[in-house]
ChimeraX commands (.cxc) that place a marker at each C-alpha (Angstrom):
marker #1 position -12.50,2.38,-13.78 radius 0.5
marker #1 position -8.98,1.43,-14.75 radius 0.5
marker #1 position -6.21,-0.25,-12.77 radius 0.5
marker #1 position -2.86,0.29,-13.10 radius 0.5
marker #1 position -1.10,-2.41,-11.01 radius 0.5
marker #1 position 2.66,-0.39,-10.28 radius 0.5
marker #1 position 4.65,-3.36,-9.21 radius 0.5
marker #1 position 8.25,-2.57,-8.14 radius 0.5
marker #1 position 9.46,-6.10,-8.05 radius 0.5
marker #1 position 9.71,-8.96,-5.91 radius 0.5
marker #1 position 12.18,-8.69,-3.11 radius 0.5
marker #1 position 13.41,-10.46,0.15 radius 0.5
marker #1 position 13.15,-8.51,3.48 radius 0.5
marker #1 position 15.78,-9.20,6.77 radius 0.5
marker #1 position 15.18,-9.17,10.17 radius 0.5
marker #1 position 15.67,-5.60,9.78 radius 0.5
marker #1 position 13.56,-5.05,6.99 radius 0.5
marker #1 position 16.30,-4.34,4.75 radius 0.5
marker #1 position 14.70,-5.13,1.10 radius 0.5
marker #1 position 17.13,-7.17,-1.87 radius 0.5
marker #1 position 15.76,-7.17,-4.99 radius 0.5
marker #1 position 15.22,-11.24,-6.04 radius 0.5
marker #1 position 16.80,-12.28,-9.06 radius 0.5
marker #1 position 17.65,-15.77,-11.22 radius 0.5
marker #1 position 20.75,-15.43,-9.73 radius 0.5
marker #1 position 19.84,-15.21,-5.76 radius 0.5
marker #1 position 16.47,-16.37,-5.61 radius 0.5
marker #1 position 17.10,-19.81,-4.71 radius 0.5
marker #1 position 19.85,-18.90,-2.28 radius 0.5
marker #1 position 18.84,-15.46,-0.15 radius 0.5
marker #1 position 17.41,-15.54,3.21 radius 0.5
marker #1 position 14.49,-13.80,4.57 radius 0.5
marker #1 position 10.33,-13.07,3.79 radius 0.5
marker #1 position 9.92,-13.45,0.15 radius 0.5
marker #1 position 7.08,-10.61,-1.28 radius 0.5
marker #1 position 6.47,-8.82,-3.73 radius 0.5
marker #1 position 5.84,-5.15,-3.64 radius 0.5
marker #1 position 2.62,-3.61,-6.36 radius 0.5
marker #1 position 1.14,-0.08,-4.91 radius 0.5
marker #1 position -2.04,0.53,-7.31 radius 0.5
marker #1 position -2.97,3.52,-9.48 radius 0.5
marker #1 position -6.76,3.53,-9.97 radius 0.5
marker #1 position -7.88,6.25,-12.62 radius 0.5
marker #1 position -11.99,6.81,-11.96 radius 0.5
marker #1 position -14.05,9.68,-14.12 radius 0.5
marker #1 position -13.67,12.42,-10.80 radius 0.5
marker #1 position -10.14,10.57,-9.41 radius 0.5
marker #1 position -6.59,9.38,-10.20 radius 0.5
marker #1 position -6.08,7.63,-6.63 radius 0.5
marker #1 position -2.83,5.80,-5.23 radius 0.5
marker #1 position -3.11,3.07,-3.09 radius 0.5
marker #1 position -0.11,2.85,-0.75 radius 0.5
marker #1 position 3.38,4.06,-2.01 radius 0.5
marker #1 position 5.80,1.36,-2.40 radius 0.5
marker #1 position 9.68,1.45,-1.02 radius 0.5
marker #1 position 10.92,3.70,-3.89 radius 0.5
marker #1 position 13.08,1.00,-5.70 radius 0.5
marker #1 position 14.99,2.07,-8.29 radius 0.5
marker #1 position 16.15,1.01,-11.24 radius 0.5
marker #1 position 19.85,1.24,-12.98 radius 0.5
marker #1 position 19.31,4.46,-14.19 radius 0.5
marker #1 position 18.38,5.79,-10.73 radius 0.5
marker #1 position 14.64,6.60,-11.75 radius 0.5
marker #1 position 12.13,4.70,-9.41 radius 0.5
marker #1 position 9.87,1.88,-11.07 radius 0.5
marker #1 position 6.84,3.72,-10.26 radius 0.5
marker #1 position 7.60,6.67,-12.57 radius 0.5
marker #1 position 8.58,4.42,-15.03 radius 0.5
marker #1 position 5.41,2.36,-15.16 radius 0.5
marker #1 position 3.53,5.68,-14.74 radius 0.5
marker #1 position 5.73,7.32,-17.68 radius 0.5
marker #1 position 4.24,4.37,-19.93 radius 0.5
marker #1 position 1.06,4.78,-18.99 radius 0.5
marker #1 position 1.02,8.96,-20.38 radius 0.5
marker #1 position 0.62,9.22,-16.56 radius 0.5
marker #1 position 2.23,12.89,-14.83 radius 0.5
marker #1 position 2.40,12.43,-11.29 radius 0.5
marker #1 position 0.84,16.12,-11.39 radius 0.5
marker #1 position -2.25,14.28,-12.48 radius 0.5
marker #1 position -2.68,12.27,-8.97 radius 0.5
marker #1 position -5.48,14.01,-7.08 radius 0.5
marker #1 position -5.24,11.36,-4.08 radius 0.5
marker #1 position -3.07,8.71,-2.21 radius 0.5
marker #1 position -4.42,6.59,0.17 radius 0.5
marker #1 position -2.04,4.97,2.73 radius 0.5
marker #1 position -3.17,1.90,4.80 radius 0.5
marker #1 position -0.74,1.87,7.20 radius 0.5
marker #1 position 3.40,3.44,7.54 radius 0.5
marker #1 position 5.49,0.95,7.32 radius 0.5
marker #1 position 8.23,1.68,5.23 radius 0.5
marker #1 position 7.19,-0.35,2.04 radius 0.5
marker #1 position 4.02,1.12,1.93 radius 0.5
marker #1 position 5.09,4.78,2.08 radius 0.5
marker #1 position 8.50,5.59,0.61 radius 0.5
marker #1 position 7.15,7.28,-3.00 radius 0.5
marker #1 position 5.42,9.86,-1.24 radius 0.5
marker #1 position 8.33,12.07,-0.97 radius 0.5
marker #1 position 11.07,12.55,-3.68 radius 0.5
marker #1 position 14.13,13.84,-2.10 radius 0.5
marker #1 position 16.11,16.73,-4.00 radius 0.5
marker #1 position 19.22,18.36,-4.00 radius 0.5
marker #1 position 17.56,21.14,-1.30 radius 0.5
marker #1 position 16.00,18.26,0.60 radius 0.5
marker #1 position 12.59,17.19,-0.79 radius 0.5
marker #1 position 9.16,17.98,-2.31 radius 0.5
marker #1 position 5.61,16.04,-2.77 radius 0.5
marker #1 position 6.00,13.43,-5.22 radius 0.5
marker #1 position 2.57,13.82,-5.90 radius 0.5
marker #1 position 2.01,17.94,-5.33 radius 0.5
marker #1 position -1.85,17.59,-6.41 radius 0.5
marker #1 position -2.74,14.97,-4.22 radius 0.5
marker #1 position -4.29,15.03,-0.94 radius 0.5
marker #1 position -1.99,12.57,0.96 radius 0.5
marker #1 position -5.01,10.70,3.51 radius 0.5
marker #1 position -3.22,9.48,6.97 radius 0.5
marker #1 position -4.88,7.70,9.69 radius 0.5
marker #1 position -3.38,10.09,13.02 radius 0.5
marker #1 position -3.76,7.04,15.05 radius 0.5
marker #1 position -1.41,5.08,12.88 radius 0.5
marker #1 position 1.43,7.96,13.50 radius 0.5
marker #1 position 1.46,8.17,16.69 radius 0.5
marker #1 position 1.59,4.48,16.85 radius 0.5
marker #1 position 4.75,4.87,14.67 radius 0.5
marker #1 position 6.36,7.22,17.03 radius 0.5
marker #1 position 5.82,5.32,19.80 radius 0.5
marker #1 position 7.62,2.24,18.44 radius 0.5
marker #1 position 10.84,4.01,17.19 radius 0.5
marker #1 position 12.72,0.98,17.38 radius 0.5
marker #1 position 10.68,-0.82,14.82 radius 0.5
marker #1 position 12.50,-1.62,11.58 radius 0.5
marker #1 position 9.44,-2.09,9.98 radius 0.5
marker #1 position 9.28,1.84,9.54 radius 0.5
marker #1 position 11.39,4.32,8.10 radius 0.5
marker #1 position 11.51,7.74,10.35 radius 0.5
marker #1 position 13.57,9.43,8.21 radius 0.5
marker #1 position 11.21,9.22,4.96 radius 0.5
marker #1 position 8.52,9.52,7.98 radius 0.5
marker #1 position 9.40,12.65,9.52 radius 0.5
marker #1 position 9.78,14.28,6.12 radius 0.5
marker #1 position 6.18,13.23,4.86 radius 0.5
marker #1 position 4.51,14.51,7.41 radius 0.5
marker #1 position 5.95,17.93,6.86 radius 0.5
marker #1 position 4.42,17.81,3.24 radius 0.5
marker #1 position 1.32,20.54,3.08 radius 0.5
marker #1 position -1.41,18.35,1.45 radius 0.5
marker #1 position -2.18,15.63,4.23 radius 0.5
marker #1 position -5.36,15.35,5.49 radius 0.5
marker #1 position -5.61,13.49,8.70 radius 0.5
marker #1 position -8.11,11.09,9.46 radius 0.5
marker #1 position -9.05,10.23,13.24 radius 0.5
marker #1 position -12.45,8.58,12.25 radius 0.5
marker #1 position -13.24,4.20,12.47 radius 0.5
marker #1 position -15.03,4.32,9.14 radius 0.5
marker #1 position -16.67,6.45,6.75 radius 0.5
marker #1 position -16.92,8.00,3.22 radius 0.5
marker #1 position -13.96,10.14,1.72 radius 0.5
marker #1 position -16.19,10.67,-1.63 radius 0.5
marker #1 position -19.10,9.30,-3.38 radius 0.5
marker #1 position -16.50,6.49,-4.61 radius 0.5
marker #1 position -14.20,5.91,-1.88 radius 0.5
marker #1 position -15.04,4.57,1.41 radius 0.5
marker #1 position -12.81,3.39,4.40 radius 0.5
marker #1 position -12.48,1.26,7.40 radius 0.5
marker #1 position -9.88,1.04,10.58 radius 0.5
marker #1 position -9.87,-2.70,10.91 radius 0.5
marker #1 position -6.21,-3.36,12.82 radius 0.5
marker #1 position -4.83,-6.32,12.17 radius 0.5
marker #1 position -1.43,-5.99,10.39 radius 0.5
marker #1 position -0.69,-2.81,12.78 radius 0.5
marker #1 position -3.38,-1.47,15.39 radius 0.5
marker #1 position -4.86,1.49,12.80 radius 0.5
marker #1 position -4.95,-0.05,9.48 radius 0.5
marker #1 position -7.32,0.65,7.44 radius 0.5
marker #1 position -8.20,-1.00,3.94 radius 0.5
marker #1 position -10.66,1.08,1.12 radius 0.5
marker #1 position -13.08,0.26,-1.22 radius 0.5
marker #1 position -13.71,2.02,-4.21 radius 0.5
marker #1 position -16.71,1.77,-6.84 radius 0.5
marker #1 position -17.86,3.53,-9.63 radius 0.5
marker #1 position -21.04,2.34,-11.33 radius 0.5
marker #1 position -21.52,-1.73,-10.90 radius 0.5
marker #1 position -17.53,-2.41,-10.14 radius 0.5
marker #1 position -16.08,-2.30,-6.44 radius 0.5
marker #1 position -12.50,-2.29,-5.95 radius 0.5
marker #1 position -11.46,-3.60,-2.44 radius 0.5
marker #1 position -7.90,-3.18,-1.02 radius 0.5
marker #1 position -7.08,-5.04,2.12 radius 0.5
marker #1 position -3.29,-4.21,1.98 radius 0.5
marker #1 position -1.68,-6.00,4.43 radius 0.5
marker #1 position -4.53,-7.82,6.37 radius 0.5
marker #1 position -4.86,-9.64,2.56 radius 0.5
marker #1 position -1.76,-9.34,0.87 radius 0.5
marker #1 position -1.60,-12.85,-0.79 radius 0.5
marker #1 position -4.16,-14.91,-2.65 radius 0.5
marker #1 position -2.51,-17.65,-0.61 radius 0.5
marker #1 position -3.78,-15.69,3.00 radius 0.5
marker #1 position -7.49,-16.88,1.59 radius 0.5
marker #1 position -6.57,-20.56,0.71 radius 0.5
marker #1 position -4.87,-21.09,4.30 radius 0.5
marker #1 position -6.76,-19.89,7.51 radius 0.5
marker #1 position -3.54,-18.64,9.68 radius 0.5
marker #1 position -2.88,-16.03,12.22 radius 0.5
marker #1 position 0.39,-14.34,11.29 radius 0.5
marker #1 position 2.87,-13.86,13.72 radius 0.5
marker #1 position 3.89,-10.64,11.76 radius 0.5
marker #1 position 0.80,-9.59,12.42 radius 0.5
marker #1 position 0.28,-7.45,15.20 radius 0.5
marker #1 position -3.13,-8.82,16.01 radius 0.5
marker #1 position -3.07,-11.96,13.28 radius 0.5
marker #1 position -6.23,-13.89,14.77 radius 0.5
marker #1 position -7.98,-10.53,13.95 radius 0.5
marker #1 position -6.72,-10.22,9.95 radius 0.5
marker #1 position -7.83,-14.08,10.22 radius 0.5
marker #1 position -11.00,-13.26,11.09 radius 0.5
marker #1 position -11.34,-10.14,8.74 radius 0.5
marker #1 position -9.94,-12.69,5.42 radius 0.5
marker #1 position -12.82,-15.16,6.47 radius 0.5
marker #1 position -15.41,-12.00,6.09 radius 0.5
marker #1 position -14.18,-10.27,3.26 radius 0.5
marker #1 position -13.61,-13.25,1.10 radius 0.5
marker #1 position -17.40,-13.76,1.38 radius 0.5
marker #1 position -18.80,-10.43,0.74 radius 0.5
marker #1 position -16.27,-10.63,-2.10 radius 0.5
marker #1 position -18.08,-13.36,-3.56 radius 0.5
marker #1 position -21.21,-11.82,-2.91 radius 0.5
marker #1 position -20.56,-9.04,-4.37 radius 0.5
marker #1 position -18.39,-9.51,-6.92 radius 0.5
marker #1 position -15.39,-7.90,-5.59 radius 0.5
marker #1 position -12.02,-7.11,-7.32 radius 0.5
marker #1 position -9.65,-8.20,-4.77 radius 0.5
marker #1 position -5.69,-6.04,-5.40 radius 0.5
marker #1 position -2.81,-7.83,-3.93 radius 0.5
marker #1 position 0.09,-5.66,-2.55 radius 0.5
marker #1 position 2.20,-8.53,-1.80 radius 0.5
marker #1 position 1.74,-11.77,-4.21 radius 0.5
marker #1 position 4.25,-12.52,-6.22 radius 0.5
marker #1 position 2.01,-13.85,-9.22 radius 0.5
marker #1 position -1.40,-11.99,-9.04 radius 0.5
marker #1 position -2.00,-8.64,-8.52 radius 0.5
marker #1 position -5.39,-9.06,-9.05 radius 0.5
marker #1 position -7.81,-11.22,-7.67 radius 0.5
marker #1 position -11.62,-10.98,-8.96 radius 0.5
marker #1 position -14.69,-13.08,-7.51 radius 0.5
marker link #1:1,2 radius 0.2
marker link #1:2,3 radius 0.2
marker link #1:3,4 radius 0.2
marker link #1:4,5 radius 0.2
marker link #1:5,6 radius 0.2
marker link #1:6,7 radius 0.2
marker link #1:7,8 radius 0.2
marker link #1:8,9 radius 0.2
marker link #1:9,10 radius 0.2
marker link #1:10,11 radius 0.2
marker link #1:11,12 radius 0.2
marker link #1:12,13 radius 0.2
marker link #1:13,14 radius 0.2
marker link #1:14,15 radius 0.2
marker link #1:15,16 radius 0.2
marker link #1:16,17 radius 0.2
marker link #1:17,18 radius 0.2
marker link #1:18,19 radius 0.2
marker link #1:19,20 radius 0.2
marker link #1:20,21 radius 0.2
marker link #1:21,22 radius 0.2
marker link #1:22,23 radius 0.2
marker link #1:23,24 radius 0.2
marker link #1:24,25 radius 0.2
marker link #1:25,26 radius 0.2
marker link #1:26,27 radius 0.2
marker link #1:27,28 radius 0.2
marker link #1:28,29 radius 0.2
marker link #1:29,30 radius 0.2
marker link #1:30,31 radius 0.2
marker link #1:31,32 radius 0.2
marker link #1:32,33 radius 0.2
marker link #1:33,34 radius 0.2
marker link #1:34,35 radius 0.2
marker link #1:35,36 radius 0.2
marker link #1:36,37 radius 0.2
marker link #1:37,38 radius 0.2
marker link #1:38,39 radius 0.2
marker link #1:39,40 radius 0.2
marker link #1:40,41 radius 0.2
marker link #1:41,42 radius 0.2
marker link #1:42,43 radius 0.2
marker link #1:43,44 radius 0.2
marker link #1:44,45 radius 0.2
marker link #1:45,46 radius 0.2
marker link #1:46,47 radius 0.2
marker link #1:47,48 radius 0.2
marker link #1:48,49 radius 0.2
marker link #1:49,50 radius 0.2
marker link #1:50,51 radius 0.2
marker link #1:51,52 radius 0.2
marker link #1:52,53 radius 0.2
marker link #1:53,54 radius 0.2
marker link #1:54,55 radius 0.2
marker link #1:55,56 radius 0.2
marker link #1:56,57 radius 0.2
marker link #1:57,58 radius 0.2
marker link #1:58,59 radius 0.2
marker link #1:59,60 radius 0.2
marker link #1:60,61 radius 0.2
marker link #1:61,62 radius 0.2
marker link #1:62,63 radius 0.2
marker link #1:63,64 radius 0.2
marker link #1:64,65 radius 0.2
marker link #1:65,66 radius 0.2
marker link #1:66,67 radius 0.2
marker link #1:67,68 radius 0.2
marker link #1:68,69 radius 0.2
marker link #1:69,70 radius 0.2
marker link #1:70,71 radius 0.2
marker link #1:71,72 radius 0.2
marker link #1:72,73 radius 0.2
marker link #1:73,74 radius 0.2
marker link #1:74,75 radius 0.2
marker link #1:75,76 radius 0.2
marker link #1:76,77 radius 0.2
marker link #1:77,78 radius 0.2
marker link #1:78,79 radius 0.2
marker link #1:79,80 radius 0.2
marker link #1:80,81 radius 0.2
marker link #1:81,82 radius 0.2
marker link #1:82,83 radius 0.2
marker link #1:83,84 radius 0.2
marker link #1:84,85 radius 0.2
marker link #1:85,86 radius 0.2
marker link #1:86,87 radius 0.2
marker link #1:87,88 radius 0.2
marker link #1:88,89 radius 0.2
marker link #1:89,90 radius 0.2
marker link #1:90,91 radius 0.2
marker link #1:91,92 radius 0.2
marker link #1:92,93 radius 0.2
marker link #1:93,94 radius 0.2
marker link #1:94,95 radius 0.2
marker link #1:95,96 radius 0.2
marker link #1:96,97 radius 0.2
marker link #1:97,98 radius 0.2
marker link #1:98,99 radius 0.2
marker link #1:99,100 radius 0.2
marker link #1:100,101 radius 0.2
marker link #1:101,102 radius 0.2
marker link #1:102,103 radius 0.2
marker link #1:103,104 radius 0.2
marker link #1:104,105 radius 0.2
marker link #1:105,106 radius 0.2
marker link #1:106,107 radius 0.2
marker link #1:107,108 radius 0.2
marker link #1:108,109 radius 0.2
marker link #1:109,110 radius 0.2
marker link #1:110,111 radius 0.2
marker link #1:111,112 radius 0.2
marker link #1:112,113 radius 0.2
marker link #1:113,114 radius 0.2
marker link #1:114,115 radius 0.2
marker link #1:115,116 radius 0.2
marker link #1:116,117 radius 0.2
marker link #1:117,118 radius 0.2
marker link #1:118,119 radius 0.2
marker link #1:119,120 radius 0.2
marker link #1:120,121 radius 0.2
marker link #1:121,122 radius 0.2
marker link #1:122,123 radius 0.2
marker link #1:123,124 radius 0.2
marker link #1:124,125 radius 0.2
marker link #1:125,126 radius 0.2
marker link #1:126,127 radius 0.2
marker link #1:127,128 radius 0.2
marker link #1:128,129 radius 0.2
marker link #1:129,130 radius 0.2
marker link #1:130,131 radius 0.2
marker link #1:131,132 radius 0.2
marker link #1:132,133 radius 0.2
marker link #1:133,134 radius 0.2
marker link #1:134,135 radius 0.2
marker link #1:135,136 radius 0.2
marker link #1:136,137 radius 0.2
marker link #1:137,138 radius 0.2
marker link #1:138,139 radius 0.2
marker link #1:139,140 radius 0.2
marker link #1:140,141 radius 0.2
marker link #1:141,142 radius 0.2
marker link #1:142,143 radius 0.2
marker link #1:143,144 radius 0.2
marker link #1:144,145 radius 0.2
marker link #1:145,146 radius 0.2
marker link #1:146,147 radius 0.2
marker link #1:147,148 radius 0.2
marker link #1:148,149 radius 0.2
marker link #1:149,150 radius 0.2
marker link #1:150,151 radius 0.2
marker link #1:151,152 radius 0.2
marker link #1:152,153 radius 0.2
marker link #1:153,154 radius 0.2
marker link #1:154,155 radius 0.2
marker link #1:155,156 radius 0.2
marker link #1:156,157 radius 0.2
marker link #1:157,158 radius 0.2
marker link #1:158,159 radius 0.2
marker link #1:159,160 radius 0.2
marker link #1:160,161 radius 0.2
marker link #1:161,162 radius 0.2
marker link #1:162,163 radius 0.2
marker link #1:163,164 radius 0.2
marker link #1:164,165 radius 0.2
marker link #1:165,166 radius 0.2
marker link #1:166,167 radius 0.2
marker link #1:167,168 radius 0.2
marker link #1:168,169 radius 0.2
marker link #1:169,170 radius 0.2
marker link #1:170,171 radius 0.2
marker link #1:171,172 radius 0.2
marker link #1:172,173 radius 0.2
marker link #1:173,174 radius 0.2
marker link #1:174,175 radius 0.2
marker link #1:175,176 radius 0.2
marker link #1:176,177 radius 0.2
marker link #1:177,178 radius 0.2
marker link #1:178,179 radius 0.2
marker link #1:179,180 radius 0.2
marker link #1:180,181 radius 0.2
marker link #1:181,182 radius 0.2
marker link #1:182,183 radius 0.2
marker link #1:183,184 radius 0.2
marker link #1:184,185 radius 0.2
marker link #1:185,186 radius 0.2
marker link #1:186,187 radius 0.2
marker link #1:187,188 radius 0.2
marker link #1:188,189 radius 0.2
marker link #1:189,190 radius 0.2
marker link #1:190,191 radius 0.2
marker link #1:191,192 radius 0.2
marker link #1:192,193 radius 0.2
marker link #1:193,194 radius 0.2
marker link #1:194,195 radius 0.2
marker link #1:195,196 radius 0.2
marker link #1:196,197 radius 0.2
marker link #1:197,198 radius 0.2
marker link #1:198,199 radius 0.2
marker link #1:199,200 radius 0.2
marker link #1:200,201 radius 0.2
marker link #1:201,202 radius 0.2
marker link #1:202,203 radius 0.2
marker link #1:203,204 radius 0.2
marker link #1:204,205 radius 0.2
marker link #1:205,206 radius 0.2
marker link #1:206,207 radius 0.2
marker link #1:207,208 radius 0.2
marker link #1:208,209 radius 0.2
marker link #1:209,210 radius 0.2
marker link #1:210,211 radius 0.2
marker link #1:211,212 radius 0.2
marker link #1:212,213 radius 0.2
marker link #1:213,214 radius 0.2
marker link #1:214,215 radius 0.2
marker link #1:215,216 radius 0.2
marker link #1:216,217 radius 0.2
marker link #1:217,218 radius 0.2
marker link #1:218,219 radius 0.2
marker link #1:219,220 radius 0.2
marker link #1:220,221 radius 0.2
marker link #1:221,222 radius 0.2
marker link #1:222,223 radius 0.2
marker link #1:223,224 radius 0.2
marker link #1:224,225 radius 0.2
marker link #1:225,226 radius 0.2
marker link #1:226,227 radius 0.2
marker link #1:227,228 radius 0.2
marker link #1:228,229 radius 0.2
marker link #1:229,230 radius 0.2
marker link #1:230,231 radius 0.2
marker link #1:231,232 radius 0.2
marker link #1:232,233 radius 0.2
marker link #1:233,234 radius 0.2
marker link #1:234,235 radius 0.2
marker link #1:235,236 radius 0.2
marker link #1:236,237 radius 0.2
marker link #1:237,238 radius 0.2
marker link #1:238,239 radius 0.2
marker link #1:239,240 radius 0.2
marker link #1:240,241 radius 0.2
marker link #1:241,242 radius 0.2
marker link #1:242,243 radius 0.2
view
């Protein structure tokens, strides 16, 4: 199993969760969450899988950092047979769609695109939520190669496995992957930080953060247990963690 760690840099987010790239020259100064923002590419011998999507940030010469990193890698986004989103807020879903001079097209047009139904509607209940993005929304859920999930937990191969836990938003749901004696566990936003183990706190960010407490506290043991590497969406240092 490889992984491909496709950070897009580390940014500040508003009240309005508005995203500024951080640099030397505003770091010290800008207001707002500090995070960094690394959607995964995990290549397995049946699977080229994407976990979560990023927000699409761009560089100077208007191609996103994903492609880029992919690019380097001899990666074609043709080559992506699934993407697995946790959850739909905006920084998690954005490279999904690329938008085109007739509107816009799958990103990834091989993929099957796996959405937890119960994590829409919860989106388009909440339309005044900056945390999503209904225009980028809207438009993925037109694409042709979702498949919606409605189920708590289960299997989507032999290698991938799933689980609504809540937390961060009501229907989150973190994966596991593993392929011979290595298991890949991403708890997206629920465990976003290495720091979120060393410091038991319920988030207020959180939509349930006594329950992504509680689910840190179980995972980190099983991840020693079991030897566990742990991928970081959010930390600014590791992307990475392994027990």
């Amino acid at each position: 199993m490889k992984i491909i760690p496709l950070k897009e840099g580390n940014f500040s987010t508003s009240n309005t969760k508005d995203f500024t790239l951080l640099t030397e020259e505003n770091k010290d100064t800008i207001k707002g969450i500090k995070m960094s923002v690394n959607p995964f590419l995990i290549i397995t011998e049946k699977d080229v899988i994407l976990l979560d999507a990023g927000i699409g940030w761009k560089n100077e010469n208007e191609k996103t950092v994903i492609s880029e990193i992919l690019e380097k890698e001899n990666i074609n986004p043709n080559q992506v047979t699934k993407v697995l989103l946790s959850h739909l807020h905006k920084d998690h879903i954005e490279t999904t769609i690329t938008r085109t001079e007739n509107g816009f097209e799958a990103t990834f047009p091989n993929a099957d695109i796996y959405i937890q139904k119960r994590e829409l509607d919860f989106a388009m209940e909440n339309r005044g939520n900056y945390s999503f993005d209904f225009d980028t929304l809207e438009k993925l859920i037109e694409l042709d190669n979702i498949f919606w999930m409605d189920e708590d937990k289960g299997n989507i191969t032999d290698e991938i496995s799933f689980e609504v836990v809540g937390g961060h938003t009501p229907f989150m749901q973190v994966f596991w992957i593993k392929e011979n004696n290595e298991i890949v566990f991403y708890g997206a936003d629920d465990l976003p930080q290495e720091s979120y183990l060393k410091y038991h706190l319920a988030y207020k960010s959180d939509f349930d953060g006594r329950k992504a407490m509680e689910l840190r506290l179980k995972w980190q043991k099983e991840a020693i247990e079991n030897h566990w590497k742990v991928l970081l969406y959010h930390d600014f240092e590791k992307s990475i963690l392994e027990f």
